[in-house]
Backbone bond lengths (Angstrom), bond angles and torsions (degrees), N, CA, C in turn:
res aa  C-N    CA-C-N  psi(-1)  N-CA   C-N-CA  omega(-1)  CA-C   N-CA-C  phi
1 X - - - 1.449 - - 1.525 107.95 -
2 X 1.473 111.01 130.91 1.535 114.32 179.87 1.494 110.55 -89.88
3 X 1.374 112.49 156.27 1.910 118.05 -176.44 1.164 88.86 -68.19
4 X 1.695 143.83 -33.85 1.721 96.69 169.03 1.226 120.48 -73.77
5 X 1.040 126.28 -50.79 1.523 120.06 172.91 1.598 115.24 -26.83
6 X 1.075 124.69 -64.56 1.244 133.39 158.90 1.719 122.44 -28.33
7 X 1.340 126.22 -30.52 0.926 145.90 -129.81 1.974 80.80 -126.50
8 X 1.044 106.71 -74.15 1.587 118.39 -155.31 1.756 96.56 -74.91
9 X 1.172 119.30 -25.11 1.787 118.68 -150.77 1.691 90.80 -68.14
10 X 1.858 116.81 -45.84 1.471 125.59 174.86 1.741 107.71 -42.03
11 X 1.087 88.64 -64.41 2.026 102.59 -155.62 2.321 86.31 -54.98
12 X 1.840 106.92 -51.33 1.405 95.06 177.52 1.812 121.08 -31.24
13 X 1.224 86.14 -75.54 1.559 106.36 163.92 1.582 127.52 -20.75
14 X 0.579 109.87 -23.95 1.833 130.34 -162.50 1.427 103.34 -103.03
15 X 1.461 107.71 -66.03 1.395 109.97 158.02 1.434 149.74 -62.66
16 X 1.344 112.06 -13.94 1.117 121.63 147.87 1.503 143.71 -69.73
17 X 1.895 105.95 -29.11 0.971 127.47 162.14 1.603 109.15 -56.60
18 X 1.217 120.87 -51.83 1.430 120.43 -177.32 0.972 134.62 -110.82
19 X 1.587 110.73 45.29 0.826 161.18 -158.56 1.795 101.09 -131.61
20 X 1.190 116.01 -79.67 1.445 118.41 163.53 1.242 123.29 -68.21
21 X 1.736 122.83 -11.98 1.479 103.39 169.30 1.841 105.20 -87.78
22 X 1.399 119.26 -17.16 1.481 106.83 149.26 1.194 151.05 -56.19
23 X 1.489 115.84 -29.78 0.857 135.24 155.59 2.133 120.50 -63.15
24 X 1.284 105.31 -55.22 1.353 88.55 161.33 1.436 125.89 -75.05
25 X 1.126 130.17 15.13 1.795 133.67 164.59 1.354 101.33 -93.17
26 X 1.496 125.54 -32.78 1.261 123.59 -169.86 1.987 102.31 -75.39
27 X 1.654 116.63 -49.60 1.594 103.90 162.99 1.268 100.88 -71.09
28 X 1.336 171.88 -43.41 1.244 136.13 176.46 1.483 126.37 -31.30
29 X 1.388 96.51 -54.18 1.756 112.36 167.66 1.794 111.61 -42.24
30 X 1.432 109.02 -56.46 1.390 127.94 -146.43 1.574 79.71 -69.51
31 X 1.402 136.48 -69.63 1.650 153.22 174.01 1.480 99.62 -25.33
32 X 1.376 104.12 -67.83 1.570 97.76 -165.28 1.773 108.66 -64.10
33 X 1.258 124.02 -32.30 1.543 114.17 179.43 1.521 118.15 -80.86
34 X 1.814 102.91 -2.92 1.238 97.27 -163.21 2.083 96.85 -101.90
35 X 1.648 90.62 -0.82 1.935 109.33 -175.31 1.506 99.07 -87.54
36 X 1.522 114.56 -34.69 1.488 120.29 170.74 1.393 129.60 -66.51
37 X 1.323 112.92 -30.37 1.186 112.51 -172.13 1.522 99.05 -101.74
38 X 1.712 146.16 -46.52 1.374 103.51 135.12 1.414 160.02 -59.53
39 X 1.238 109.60 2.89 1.571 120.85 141.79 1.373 134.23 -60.08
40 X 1.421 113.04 -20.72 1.477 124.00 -173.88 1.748 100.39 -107.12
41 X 1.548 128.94 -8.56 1.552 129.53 170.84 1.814 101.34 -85.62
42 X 1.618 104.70 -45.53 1.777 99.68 166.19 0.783 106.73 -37.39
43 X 1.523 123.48 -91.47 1.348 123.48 -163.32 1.340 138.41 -38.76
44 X 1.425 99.85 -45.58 1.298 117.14 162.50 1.691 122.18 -24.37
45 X 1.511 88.34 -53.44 1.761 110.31 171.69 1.195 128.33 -65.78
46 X 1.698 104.47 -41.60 1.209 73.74 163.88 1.659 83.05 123.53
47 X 1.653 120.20 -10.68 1.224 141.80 170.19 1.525 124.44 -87.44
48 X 1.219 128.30 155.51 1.349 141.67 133.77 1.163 119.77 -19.73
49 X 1.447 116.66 130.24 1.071 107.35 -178.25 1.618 97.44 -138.48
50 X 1.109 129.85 9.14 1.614 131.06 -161.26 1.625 102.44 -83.39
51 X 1.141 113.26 -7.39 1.772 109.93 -167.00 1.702 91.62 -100.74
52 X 1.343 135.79 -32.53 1.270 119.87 160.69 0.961 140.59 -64.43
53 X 1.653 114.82 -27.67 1.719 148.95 -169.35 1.881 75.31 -71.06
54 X 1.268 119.03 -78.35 1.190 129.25 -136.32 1.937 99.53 -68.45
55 X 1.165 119.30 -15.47 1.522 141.73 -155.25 1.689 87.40 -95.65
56 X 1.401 109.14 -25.71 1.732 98.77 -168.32 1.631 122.67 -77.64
57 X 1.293 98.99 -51.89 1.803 131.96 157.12 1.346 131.20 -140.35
58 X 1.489 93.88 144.79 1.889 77.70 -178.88 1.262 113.18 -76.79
59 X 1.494 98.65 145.08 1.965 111.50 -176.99 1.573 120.61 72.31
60 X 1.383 95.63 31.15 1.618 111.75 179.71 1.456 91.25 -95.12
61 X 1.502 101.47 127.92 1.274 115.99 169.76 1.787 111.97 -96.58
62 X 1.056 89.12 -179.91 1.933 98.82 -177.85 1.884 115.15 -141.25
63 X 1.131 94.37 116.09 1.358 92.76 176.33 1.706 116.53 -111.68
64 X 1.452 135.10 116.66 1.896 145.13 178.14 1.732 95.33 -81.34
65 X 1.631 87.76 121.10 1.580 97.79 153.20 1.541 116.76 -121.70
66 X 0.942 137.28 144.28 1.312 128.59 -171.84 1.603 98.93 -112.82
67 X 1.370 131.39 136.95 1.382 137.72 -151.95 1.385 89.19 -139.85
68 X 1.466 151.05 144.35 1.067 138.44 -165.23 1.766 120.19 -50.87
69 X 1.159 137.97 -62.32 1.169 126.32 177.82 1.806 97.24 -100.07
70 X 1.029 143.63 -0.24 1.514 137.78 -166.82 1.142 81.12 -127.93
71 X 1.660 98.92 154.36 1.751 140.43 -175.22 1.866 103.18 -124.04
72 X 0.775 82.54 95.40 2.267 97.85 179.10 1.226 96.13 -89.11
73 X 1.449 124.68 138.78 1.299 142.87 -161.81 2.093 96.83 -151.52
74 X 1.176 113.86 105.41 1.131 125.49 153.20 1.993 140.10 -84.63
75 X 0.918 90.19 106.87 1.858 92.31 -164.83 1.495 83.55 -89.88
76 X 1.512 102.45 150.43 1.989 121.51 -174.32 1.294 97.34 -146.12
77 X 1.475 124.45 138.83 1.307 135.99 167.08 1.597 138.45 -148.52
78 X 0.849 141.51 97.54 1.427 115.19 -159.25 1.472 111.20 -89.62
79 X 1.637 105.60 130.42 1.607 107.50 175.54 0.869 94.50 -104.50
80 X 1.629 93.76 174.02 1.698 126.55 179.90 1.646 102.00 -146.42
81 X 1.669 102.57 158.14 1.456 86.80 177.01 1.448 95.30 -119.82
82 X 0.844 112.50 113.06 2.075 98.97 -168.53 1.206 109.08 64.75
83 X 1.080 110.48 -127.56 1.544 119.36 -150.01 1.027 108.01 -108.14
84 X 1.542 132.34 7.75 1.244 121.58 -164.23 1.664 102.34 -120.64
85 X 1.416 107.10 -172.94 1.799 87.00 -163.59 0.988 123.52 -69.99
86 X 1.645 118.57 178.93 1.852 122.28 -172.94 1.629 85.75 -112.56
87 X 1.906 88.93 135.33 1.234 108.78 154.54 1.462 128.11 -107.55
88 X 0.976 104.37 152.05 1.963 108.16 167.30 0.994 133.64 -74.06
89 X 1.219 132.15 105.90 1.572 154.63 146.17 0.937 145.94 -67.31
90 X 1.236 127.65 120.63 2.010 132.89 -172.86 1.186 119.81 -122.67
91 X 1.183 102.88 158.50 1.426 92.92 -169.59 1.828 101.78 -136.12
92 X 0.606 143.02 141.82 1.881 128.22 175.48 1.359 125.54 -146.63
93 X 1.126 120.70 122.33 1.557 134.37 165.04 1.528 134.30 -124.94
94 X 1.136 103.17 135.70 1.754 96.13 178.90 1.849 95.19 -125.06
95 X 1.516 89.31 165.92 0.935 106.53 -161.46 1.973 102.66 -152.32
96 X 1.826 127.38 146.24 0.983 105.88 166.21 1.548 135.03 -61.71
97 X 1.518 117.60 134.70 1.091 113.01 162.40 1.342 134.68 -89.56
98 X 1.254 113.22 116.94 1.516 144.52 -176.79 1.548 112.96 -49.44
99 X 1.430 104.82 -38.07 1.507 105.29 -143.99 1.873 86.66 -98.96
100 X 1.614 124.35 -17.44 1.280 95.43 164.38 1.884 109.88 -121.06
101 X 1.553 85.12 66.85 1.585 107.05 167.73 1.666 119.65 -65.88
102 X 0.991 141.96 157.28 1.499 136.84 175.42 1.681 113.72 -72.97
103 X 1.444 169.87 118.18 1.285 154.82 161.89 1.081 104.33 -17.51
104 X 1.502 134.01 164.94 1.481 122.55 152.86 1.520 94.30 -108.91
């Protein structure tokens, strides 16, 4: 083994690692908008929606806004990738709401 080899195999290493912990923040992201935007068709209905919210990440919260005819649903979570710090993540979808439809 040559001192570069020796030299470069660490720094490889390093980058690959964070390399894949980007990549899993990036599906965290993809999960949580994809927990919002069926969170925001529940509601819509008129349903529950906490068993999907909760199905996305653990300790993902859910926040309902009601926008005049659309229902906005914000999913929040904080990751971490190991040991190093947690960041904040959102996720958001709206969707029509049903439940303040007109009678016909």
């Amino acid at each position: 083994m040559t001192a570069e080899f020796a030299l470069v195999l660490p720094a490889a290493a390093i980058v690959l690692v964070m390399g894949l912990a980007l990549v899993q923040l990036g599906a965290v992201q993809v999960r949580l908008t994809d927990a919002a935007a069926d969170a925001a068709r529940l509601v819509g209905r008129g349903e529950s929606a906490d068993a999907r919210v909760a199905a996305a990440h653990p300790g993902a919260t859910m926040s309902v806004a009601h926008r005049g005819g659309l229902v906005c649903v914000t999913v929040s979570a904080e990751v971490s990738t190991g040991s190093g710090p947690a960041f904040p993540f959102t996720g958001t979808g709206c969707a029509l709401d049903d439940t303040q439809a007109p009678a016909p």
